[in-house]
N, C-alpha and C positions, 0 to 999 in steps of 0.2 A: 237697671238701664242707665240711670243717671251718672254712675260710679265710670260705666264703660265710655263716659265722652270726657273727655280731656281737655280738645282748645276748642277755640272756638269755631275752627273750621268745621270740627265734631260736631258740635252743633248745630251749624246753617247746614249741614251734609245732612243730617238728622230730620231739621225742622222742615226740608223741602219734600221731604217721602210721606210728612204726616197725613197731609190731606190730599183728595183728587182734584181738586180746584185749588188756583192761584191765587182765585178773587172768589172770594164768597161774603156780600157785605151782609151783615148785621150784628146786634151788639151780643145776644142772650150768651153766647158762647163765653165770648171774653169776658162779658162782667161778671160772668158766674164767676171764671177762673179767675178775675181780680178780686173778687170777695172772698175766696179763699185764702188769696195773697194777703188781704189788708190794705190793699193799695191804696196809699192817704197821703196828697199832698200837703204840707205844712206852710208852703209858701206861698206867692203871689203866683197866678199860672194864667199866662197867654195863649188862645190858641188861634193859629193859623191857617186859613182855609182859601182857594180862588183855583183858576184856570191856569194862572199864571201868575209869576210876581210872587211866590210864596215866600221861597228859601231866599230870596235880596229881600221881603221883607224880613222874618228873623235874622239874618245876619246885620241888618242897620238894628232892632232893637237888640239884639248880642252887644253891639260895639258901644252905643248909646251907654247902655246899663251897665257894661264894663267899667267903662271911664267913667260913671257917676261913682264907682266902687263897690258893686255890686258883686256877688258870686252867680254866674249864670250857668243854667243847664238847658241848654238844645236840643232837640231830637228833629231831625229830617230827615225827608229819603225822596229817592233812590240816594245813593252814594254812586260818587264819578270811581274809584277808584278801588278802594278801600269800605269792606263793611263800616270800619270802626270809626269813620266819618259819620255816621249813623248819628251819635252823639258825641255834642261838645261839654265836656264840664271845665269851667272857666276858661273859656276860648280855646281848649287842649281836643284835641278827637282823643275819646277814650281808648284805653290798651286791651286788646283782645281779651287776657288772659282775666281782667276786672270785671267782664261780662259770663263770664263759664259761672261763679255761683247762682247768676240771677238767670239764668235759662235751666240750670240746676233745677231749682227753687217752684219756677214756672212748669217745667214738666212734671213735678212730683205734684202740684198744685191740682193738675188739669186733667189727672188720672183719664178719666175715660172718656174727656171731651176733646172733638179734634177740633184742631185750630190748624188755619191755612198761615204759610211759611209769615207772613206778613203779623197777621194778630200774635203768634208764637215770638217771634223776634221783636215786634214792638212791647209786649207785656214783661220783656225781660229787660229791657231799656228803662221804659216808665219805671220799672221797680229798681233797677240802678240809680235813676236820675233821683227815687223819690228820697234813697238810703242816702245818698251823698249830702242829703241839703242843705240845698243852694237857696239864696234867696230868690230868686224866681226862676219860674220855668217857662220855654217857649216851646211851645209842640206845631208845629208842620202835621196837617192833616194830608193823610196819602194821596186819596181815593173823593170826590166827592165832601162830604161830612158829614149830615145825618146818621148813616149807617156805619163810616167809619171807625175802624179800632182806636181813634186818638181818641175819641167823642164819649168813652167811657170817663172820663177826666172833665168835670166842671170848670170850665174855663172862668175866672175871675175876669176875663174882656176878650171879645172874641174880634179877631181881625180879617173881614172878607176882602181879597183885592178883587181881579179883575176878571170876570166870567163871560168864557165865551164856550164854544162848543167844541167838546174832549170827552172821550169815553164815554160814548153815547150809548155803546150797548150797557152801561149800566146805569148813566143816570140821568138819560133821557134824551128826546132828538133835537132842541129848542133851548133859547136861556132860559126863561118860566121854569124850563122843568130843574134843569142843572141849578138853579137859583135857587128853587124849593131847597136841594138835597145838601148846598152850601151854609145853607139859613139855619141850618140842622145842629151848627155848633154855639149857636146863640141861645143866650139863658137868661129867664126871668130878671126881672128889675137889672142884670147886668151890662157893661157897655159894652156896645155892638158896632164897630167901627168898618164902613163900608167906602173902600178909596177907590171904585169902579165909579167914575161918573154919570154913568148913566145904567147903574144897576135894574135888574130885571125887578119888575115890580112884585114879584114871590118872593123876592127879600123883604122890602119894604114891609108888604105885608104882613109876615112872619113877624116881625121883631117887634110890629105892633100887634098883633095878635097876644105876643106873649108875654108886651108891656117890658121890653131890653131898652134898655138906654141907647136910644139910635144915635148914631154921629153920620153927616153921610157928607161925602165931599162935597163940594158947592154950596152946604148950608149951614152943615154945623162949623166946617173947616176949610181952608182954601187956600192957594198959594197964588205967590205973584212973583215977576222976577223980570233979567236981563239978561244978557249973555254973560254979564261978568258975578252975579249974585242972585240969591231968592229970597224969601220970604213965605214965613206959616202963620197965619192968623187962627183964632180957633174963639172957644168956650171963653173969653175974657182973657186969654195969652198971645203975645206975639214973637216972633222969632223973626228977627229982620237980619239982612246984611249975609247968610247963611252961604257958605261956596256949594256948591252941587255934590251930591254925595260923590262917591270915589267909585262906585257901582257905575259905570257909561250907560247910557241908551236916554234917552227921551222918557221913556213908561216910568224910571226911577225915582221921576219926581212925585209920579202919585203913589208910589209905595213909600215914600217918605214923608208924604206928608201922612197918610192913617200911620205910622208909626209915630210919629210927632202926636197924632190923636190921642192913638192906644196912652205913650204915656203922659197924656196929659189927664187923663181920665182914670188912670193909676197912682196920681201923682199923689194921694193924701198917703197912699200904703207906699209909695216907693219914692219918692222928689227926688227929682232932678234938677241940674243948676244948667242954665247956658250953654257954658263952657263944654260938660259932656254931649250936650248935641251938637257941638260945632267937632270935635274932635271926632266924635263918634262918626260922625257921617264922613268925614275926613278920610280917614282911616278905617272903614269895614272894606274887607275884601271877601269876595265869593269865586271861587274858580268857574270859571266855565257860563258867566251870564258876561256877553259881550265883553269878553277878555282878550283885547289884542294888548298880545304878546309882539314886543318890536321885534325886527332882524330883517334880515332881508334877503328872502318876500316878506310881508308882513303876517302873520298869525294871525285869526280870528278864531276863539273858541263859545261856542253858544250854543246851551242846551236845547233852542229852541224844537218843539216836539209837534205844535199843533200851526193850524192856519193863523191865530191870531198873534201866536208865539213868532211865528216866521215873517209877519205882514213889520211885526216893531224892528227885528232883524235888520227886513229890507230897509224900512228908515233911517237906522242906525249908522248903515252901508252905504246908502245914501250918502248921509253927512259927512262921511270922511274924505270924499273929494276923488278926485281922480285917478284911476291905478290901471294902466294900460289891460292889464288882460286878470280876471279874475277867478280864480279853481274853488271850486266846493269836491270836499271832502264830505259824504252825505249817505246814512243809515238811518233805518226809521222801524217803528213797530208795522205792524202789519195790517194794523186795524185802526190805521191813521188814514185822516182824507185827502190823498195825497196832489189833488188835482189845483186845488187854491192855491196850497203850501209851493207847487212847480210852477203855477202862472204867477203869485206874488213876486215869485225871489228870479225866476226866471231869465227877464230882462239884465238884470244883474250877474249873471253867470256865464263865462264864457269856455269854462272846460270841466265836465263836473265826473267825478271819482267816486263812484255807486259804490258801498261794502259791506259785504256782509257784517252782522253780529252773534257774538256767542250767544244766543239768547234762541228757542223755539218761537217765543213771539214775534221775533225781527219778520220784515220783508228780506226776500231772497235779491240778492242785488243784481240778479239777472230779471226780475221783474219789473226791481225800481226804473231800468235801462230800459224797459221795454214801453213804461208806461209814460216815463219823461220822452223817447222818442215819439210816442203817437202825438203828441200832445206840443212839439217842436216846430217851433217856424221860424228858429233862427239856424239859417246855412250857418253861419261862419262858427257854432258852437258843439262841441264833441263831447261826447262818451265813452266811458270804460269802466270795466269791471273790476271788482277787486276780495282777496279772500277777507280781509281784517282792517279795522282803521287804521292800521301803521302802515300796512302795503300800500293802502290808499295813499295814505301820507307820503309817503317814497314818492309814488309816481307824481304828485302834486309838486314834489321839492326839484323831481328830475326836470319835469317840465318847464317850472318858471322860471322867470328872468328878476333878476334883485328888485326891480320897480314894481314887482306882481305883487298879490295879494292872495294868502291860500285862507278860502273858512271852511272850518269844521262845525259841522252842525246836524240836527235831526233827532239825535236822542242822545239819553244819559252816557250808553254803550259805546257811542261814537264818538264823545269827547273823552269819556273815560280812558277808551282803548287809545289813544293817542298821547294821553296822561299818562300811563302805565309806568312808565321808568321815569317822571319828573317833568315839566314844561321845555316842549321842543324847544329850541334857540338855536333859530335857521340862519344858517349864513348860505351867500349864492354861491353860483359854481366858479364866479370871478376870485372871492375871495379865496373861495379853498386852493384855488389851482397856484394862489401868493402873487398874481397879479396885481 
């Protein structure tokens, strides 16, 4: 079997037929098949876990740890574009063809255990990331954390950001509950950096329950600032004069500063100088979290997925000031709550472009249209249907005028598919026409 897969499409074509379930949490499976592997990290290993704010967190400790001189290895998901965005070894997305032995390796490992697409393709990452070593590793938890496939990996500091309520049929209807299943990648005497300020008190708990080295914003660590500079204070460190990370939004300051924790609380196994936190945060870039793209209309691309994820969104949009008429380009999973997420951003929308996604989980974008209209009170703002996020796109570029403003947003699939061939770069129909 292993001999008949080639690339790595073979593979993800392979790994998606393995199981009947997409999501199926728990560990027994995969760590049996990691113990077979031998899977032993050597290095320093962060892991990342929250509602949101995950992946801008690992990409500020990416850039941080870069420019200290470090060799970093990433793993996150989903990917906007590309699997092999999946993982980064020294700031690079790996090359399909460097992952075919280690899914090799993991199918011959896992003989008669099934593993869902998810635990399969992450056990062949982990075992890339662990062969390459790097001096530390940063893992992006999927799903949750307790029961997650990353959660087989003893984190040497685990990083909770911001929890609010997402994937509730699996990990519960309340923060308490989702907080419990978050808390799940914290480990004895280890430090446990929580940059939610006002986290659910199941974390709290947990970490002392389990005697982790708690940090929590507000007490262990905290920020201050102005419009022109900030400021990290922490465990007896300070970082003054700091420009704002390079990541936009508001919420980036509190993933910045549990990154500034994490590595200060690393810092005997990994030191850092200054200067890498100043560059670093400078200079990290993430596709797709609050990435306007200039031209004109203006671009807004942002993964946002959930209610709390669309609420920083709307503030973001907010801040940018005024832009006569505003398109949302917008797909979403199906088992999103889609009613907060349309009253939040709502006001703010003045012509929105429903579309479908390749995906069986998406909402059908005849429904998204059906449910945004029940739920409309503004006359002056329209709808339409669309097959794909580029069609969407089209009709959004047809319609505005250079002073407009197009976002994309809702899920991975919907900025992905707009990413597909490269970052739009809109010009209006004034320019094209050589007026």
């Amino acid at each position: 079997m292993p001999g008949s897969m080639k690339t790595l499409a073979d593979w993800l074509a392979h790994a998606e037929q393995q199981h009947p379930k997409t999501i199926e949490l728990g560990l027994e499976r995969v760590r049996a098949v990691a113990e077979r592997l031998r899977l032993t990290f050597h290095c320093p290993v962060i892991t990342v876990a929250g509602t949101n704010g995950k992946g801008s967190t690992c990409a500020m400790l990416e850039s941080i740890l870069r420019h200290a001189g470090y060799r970093t290895a990433v793993f996150t998901s989903p990917h906007l574009v590309r699997f092999e965005e999946r993982l980064r070894l020294a700031g690079e997305a790996i090359e399909g063809a460097e992952l075919v032995p280690h899914f090799a390796a993991v199918e011959t490992a896992r003989a008669e255990i099934p593993l869902t697409y998810f635990e399969l393709t992450t056990l062949a990452i982990l075992r890339c990331m662990a062969e390459s070593k790097p001096d530390v590793a940063i893992l992006e938890v999927g799903l949750g954390g307790r029961l997650d496939a990353v959660n087989i990996v003893d984190a040497d500091c685990a990083v909770i950001t911001s929890i609010d309520l997402d994937h509730m049929d699996y990990l519960g209807t309340d923060r308490e509950s989702i907080g419990f299943e978050k808390a799940g990648i914290l480990r004895k005497g280890r430090p446990a950096i929580v940059s939610d300020p006002m986290p659910p008190q199941s974390v709290i708990d947990h970490a002392r329950e389990i005697d982790a080295d708690l940090w929590r914003f507000g007490h262990d660590f905290n920020v201050s600032g102005d419009k022109q500079q900030w400021g990290w204070s922490g465990r007896g460190r300070r970082y003054s004069g700091l420009a704002y990370p390079a990541l936009r939004g508001a919420n980036q300051l509190l993933n910045a500063a549990g990154v500034l924790a994490a590595l200060e609380a690393l810092r005997p196994r990994l030191p850092i100088n200054a200067q890498a936190v100043r560059t670093g945060l400078a200079m990290v870039e993430l596709p797709g979290r609050f990435q306007i793209v200039p031209g004109e209309p203006t671009l807004v691309l942002d993964v946002a997925h959930n209610a709390h994820a669309v609420a920083a969104l709307a503030e973001n949009l907010d801040a940018m000031g005024f832009y006569p008429t505003t398109h949302a380009v917008f797909g979403v999973m199906a088992d999103k709550d889609l009613a907060p997420m349309l009253a939040r951003i709502g006001p703010l929308i003045d012509r929105w472009y429903f579309t479908n996604l390749p995906t069986p989980r998406a909402a059908a974008a005849a429904d998204l249209l059906a449910q945004w209209s029940a739920q409309n009170t503004r006359k002056d703002a329209a709808g339409s249907l669309h097959a794909d996020p580029m069609a969407a796109l089209q009709a959004a570029i047809d319609a505005a005028d250079p002073a407009d403003r197009i976002v994309v947003f809702g899920s991975f699939f919907t900025v992905g598919g707009v990413l597909a061939h490269g970052t739009p770069r809109l010009q209006a129909k004034h320019l094209l026409s050589g007026a």
